[in-house]
N, C-alpha and C positions, 0 to 999 in steps of 0.2 A: 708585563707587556708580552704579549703573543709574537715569537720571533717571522718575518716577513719569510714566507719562501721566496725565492728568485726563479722565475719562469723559465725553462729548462730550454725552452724556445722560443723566440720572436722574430719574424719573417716574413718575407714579400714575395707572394708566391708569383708565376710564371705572368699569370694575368692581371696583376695590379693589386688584391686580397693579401693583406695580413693574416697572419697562421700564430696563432698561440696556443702550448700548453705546459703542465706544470710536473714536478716528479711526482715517483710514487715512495710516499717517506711517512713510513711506520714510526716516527718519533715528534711525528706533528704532535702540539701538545692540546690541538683541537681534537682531537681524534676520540680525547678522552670525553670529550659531551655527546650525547645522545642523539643532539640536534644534527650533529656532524656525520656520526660515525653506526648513526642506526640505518641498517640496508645496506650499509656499504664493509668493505673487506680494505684495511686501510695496507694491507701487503698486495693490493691487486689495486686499491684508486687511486688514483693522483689527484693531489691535494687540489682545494678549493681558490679559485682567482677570486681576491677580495678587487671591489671600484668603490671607491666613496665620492658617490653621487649619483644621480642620477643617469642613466642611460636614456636616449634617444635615435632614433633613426627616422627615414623617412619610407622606409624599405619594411622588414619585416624581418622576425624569430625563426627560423628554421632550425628546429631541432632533432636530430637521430637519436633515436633513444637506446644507445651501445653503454655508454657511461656510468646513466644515470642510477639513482639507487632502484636497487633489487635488481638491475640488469645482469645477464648470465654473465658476462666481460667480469665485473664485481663480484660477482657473490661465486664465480668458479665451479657452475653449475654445469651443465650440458645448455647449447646455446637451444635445442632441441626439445626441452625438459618443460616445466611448466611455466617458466617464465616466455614472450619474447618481446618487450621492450625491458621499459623503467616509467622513472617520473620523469616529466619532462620541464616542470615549473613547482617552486617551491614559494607561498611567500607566508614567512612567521608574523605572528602579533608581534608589539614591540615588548613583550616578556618572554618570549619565545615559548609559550606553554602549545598554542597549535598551530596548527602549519593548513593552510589554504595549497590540496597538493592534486596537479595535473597528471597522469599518467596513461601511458596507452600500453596494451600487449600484457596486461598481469595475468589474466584470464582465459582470453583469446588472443588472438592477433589484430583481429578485427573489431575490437572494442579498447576505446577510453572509458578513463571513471575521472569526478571530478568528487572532492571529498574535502572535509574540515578533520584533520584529526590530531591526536598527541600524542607522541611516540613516550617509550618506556621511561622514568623521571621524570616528564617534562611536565606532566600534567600540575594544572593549579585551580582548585577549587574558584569558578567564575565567581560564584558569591561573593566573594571577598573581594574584587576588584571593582564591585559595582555600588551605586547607590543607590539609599533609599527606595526611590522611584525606579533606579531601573529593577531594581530586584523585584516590585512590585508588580515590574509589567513585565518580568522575564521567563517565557517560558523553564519550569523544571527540570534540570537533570534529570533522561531520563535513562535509570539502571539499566536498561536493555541494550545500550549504546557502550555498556563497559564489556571490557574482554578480558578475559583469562583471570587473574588473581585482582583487576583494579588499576596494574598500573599501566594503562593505556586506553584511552577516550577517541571517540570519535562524536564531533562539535556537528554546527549543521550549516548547510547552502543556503542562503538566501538569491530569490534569483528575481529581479523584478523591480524592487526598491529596497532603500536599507533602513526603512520604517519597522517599528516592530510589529505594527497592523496590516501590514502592505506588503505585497510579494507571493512569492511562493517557497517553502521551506521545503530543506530536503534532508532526513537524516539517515542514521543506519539503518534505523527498523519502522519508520513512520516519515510523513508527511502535510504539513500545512498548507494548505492553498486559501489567502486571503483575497479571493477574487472569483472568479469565472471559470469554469474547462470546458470548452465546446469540441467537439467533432465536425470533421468537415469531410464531407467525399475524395477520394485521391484516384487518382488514376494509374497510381500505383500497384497492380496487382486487385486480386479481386476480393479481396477480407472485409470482410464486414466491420465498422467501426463499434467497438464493443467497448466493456468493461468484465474481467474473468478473474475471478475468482478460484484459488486452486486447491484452498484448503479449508476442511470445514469450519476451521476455528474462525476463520477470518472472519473480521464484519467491514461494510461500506456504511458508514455514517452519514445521514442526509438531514441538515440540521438541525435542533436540538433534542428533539425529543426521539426522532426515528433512527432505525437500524435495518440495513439491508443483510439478514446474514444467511449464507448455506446451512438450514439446520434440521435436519430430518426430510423436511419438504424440499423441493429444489430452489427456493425461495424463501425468505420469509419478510415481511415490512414488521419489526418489534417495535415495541415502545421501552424505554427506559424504565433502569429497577422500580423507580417511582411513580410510576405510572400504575400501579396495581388498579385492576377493575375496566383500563380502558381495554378497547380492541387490537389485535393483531390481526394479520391475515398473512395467510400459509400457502403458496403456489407451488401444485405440483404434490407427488405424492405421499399424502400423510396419514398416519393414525392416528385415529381419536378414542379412549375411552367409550363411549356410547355408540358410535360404529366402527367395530376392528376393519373393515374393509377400506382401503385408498379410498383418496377425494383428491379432487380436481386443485378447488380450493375450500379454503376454510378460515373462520373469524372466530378465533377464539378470544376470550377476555384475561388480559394480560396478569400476569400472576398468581395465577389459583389452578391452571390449567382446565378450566370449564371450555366447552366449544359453544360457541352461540348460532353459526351457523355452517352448513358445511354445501357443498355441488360437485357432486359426483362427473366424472368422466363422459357418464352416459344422459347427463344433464340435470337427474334428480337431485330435486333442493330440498336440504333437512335442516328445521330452525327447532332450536333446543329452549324456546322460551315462547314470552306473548311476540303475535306478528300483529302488528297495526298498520291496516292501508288506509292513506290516507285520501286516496280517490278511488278509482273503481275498482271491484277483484274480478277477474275475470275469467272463466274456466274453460279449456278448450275443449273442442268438442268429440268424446271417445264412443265407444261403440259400451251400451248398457246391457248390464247380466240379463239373460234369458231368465233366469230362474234362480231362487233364495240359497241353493247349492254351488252356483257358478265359482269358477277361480277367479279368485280376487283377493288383496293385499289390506289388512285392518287399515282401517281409517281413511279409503280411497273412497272419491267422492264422482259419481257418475250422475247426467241427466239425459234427459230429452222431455220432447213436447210437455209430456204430460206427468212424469217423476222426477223425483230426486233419488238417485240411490245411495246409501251410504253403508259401506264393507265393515261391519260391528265385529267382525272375527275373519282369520282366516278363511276364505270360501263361504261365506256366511252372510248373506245381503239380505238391507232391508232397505223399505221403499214407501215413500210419502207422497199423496198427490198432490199437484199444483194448481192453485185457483190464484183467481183472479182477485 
């Protein structure tokens, strides 16, 4: 049995409020779990007020966050230094493996985080507390969520509903959204409602098969590893194999790195295979070589009234008449 502290103080202040707190007692024998005594400095906190039951008001939590864990007050920091709150709500599963934990000031001053995580021991492989079915429908630990040597997890947010289809998830290094994200105008400031991307490795995934990623081009639309043979398209400036110079955009065939099509900056469109129109082709109308030595680019196609011209070599035109 965990011996009770006795509250150091209980009192009725000037204006009607009760005032409670507890000592500061380095022989608490809670002190010795992790769930207790991790962020905090047990020669600098005073002990924890146990209530067994539920709490109620019709009022509200108003919390300072002097106290709490990782606050400079605890950890005997400079109050100036990288801290300047704590946590401000803590609430464990009933195995105490993680803790659903509110905090403001770790970072900034001006920022909360709102987190699932497992302090050092506490962690407990989920698998084993789940069944059959849920295991089946549980998302995987995922290892990029572990820190240091393993022994400390961080779990994830669900925000929305507590379905496992439903919601929006949120964890250390990724996120699920089973629903909707729309953008709306604010009249907050003048920013344009975006999505940015900061490092090339990253990708935006747009359901199943697509991929939005920075990758050479300033854009790219991919298809999945399995997708060999289908098309990509590349926005923004890229190289190809069979034109070293930039293009605008470009459609290449996924996996073998062939380019099928590419449009240059300057508008010119270069298709690396058969082109088939399926209604009219239609040529605009350019100004036709004077003469079989004129400058002109292989395979450029020129008319008027009464020729066809077509560019058989650099500067080298020939010319067919049109009847009727």
């Amino acid at each position: 049995m965990i011996e009770k502290i006795t509250p150091n103080i209980i009192g009725v202040d000037d204006v009607g409020g009760f005032t409670a707190s507890s000592n500061v007692n380095t022989e608490w024998d809670r002190w010795d779990y992790d769930q207790y005594s991790y962020g905090l400095t047990p020669s600098l906190s005073p002990v924890y007020h146990r209530i067994h039951g539920a709490v109620e008001t019709d009022a509200m939590f108003s919390v300072c966050a002097q106290w709490g864990r990782w606050s400079p007050n605890v950890m005997g920091i400079n109050p100036g230094g990288q801290r300047f709150g704590s946590h401000v709500f803590e609430g464990w599963n009933n195995i105490r493996s993680y803790r659903l934990t509110m905090l403001i000031g770790n970072n900034r001053e001006d920022e909360a985080c709102i987190q699932v995580f497992s302090p050092t021991n506490c962690y407990v492989s989920p698998i084993g507390e789940l069944t059959e079915d849920q295991i089946a429908n549980r998302i995987t630990q995922d290892t990029s969520d572990q820190l240091g040597s393993g022994s400390t997890y961080f779990g994830r947010v669900r925000i929305g509903s507590d379905h496992v289809d439903q919601g929006y998830v949120f964890r250390r290094s990724n996120s699920h959204f089973h629903g909707n994200v729309e953008f709306y105008e604010s009249n907050v400031g003048s920013q344009d409602r975006s999505i940015t991307m900061h490092n090339t490795t990253h990708e935006l995934r747009i359901g199943a098969c697509s991929i939005i990623k920075n990758d050479g081009a300033n854009i790219a639309f991919r298809g999945q590893d399995s997708d060999n043979g289908k098309m990509d398209l590349y926005i923004g400036g890229q190289t190809i194999p069979e034109d070293p110079s930039l293009t605008a955009f470009t459609f290449w065939k996924h996996g073998n790195g062939t380019a099928l099509m590419t449009v240059k900056g300057d508008g010119k469109v270069s298709t690396y295979s058969d082109l088939v129109v399926g209604g009219h082709l239609k040529f605009q109308s350019w100004s036709v070589p004077g003469a079989t030595s004129s400058t002109g680019e292989k395979g450029s196609i020129r008319y008027d009234a009464n020729y066809i011209y077509i560019c058989v070599a650099t500067d080298t035109w020939k010319r067919v008449a049109i009847g009727w």
